[in-house]
C-alpha angles and dihedrals in degrees: 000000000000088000089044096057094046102048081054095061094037083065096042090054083047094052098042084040114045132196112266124213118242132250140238140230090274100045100260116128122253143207124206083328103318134103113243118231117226121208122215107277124163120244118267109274083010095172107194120222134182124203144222101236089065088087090054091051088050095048088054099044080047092058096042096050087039080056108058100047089054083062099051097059107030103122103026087098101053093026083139095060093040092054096050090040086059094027093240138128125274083249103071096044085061096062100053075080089036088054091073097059090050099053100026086071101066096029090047091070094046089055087052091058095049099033080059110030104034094020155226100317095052091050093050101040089047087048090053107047084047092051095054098042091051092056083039089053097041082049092064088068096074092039106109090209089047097052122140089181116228085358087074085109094071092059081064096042090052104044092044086054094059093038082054086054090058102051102072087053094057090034097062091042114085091061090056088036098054091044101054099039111029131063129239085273100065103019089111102039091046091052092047096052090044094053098033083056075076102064092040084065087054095049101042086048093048086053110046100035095074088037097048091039116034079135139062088226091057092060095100087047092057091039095062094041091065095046100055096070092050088057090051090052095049093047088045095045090047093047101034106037114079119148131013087230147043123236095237117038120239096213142023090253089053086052091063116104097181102083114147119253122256096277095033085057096048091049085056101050090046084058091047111107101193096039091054081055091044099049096047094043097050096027087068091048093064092040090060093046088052090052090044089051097041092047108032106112086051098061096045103040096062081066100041115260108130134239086256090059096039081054095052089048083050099057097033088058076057102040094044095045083054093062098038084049089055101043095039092046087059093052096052097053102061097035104035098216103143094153109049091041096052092050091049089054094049094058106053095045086050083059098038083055093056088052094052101040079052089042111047088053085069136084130228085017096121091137100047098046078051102056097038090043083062097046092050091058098042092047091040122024099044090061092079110090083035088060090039090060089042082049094064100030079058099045098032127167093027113093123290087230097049099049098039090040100052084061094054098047077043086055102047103041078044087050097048093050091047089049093050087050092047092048089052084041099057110075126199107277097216095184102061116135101157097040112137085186096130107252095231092067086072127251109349103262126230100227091172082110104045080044095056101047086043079059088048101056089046092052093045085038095057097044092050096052091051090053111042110030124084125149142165126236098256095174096036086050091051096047080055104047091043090056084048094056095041082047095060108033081050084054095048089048087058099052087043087057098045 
């Protein structure tokens, strides 16, 4: 009797006091010799909050962004004027855009690392003082006291080189930005309005450089407009953005304190099968839309449609990308299908693609390169925040830089290649009587076959990605399965307590 009663109260002390694991050298907990490895869970009662000020931190990552892209284009529009303002060839004007693909490359790795490891606020503030110096620094070429001469060049050079630093680092930020500070609900939407703030850069720029400079004289003018927003992002980013994260996650993912470092991210992406998929894929996708923006005005003036009207296809593939982005942003949301609506997507701008490369070749058709030129960019380019937010519930839990920003190095070094093979592609039209193309780019140039095989990767492209990638919502499923678990420990303690 006396042995019964206390075996029993030797396995009630056992059950009311467990066993705990022990612990290592360095204070995590073991088990038979081996760490155990937690995965993410919420605290116990974890209530998630978002904040206000989350709206301020977006505006200032928007203008930022907005910004940089203004600067990067500023004087592609009017490259004749701006030769002629720092005597120098239409070539090196164009490098000071070409100037982004090749440093955004290098630099793009290191603003993975910092955008992941020390955090959104480093990466932003950084983005945004070089962002402003760079414009600072371009401004000195049109200072008389700061005049090199005919060496003013170098002050644009320079200051283009450290803006294109910046850009990898505000690129590869909506994604981060959408994940810490706003909850499931307007992830997508936050992350849509954050990376669409790039090609309205594009577009404003496209727009009030030829408006602000139709003249050489005007240069200086032009000059000091682009720099000023870089000056209000900067003041805003400095003064607004205080932390890289909340105090209080919005979201169970936000909560997890377990992501991989750096190397141990990039190990896992290389295993994973569906973001190797994504990130060519898309990857290609933004390539080509880089080549069809950059070259553009050469492959509709040697049929006659004017800069004017290359300019407008040019906005209306933005304009039209920006309202796709919105709408589409909203839909996925609230429905979370980032797949099929990202197939979907692939395929009619596949399609879109084939019409314009049929369609530009031809003369008198303004209304139809219009109208393909807009479904290109509604199809297309809207896709992009919808494919950010695929990217990470792919490659979860590795690091929302990492994984955003290895697709857009993929993208650039992809973009410069298929703009060297374009270029070999396109062949001298000797017989071109209505060509607008300016005499002093050289003989107007046939691109219906760098057109047609641009056609052709979207379309194989397009079929590839449908068939082959399938992936489930890591980050979505763990958000789940973490509410799940915070749902029932808060019921048992509920019937303990009764």
């Amino acid at each position: 009797m006396t042995a019964r009663m206390a075996q029993k109260v030797l396995s009630s002390a056992a059950e009311s006091f467990p066993e705990q694991p022990r612990e290592g050298k360095d204070g995590a907990p073991m088990d038979d010799g081996h760490p155990i490895k937690h995965e993410p869970q919420p605290s116990e009662g974890q209530a998630f909050k978002v904040y206000k000020r989350r709206w301020f931190i977006l505006t200032a990552v928007c203008i930022v962004n907005c910004s940089n892209a203004m600067l990067w284009l500023t004087f592609a529009p009017v490259a004749d004027i701006t030769a002629e303002r720092f005597n120098t060839s239409l070539d090196m004007v164009n490098w000071l855009s070409i100037v982004y693909f090749v440093v955004s490359v290098p630099v793009g790795l290191l603003a993975i690392w910092i955008l992941d490891t020390i955090g959104l606020r480093c990466a932003v503030l950084l983005c945004a003082w070089l962002n402003m110096v760079g414009s600072i620094i371009r401004a000195f070429s049109v200072i008389d006291s700061l005049s090199l001469g005919s060496l003013n060049y170098v002050y644009l050079l320079v200051g283009q080189c450290l803006c294109a630093g910046a850009q990898p680092l505000i690129i590869f930020a909506p994604t981060k930005l959408a994940a810490l500070w706003f909850p499931e609900d307007q992830r997508a939407t936050a992350n849509m309005i954050a990376s669409m703030s790039n090609p309205l850069g594009m577009l404003i720029v496209n727009l009030l450089s030829p408006t602000i400079a139709p003249e050489v004289k005007d240069i200086p003018l032009l000059v000091g407009v682009s720099a000023a927003p870089a000056i209000l992002g900067c003041l805003l980013s400095t003064v607004g953005v205080c932390s890289s994260v909340p105090p209080t996650p919005p979201s169970a993912s936000a909560d997890h304190l377990n992501s991989p470092t750096f190397c141990e991210g990039l190990k896992m992406l290389s295993r994973n099968k569906p973001y190797i998929i994504l990130n060519l894929c898309f990857g290609t996708g933004i390539a080509l839309f880089t080549c069809l923006s950059s070259l553009l005005e050469q492959i509709l003036c040697v049929n006659g449609y004017s800069n004017f009207f290359a300019g407008l296809t040019g906005a209306l593939f933005i304009i039209f990308g920006l309202i796709g982005a919105f709408f589409l942003g909203l839909y996925v949301d609230r429905t979370k299908k980032f797949t099929e609506t990202t197939k979907i997507s692939f395929v009619l701008s596949a399609l879109t693609c084939i019409g314009f490369a049929v369609v530009s070749q031809m003369r008198e058709q303004t209304y139809a390169v219009a109208i393909f030129s807009s479904l290109f960019g509604l199809f297309g380019f809207s896709i992009y925040p919808i494919v950010m937010e695929l990217n990470v519930e792919c490659s979860y839990p590795v690091g929302e830089g990492t994984s955003s920003g290895i697709i857009f190095v993929t993208s650039q070094i992809l973009a410069v290649l298929f703009i060297l093979l374009f270029q070999n592609l396109a062949v001298e039209k000797k017989n071109a009587p209505f060509s607008t193309c300016a005499a002093s780019l050289g003989p107007p140039m046939d691109w219906s076959n760098a057109t047609l095989v641009m056609a052709g990767i979207s379309t194989v492209t397009c079929c590839f990605f449908i068939i082959t990638f399938h992936t489930n919502y890591k980050r979505i499923s763990a958000e789940t399965s973490q509410s799940f678990s915070t749902n029932k420990t808060e019921d048992e303690d509920v019937v303990v307590t009764a």
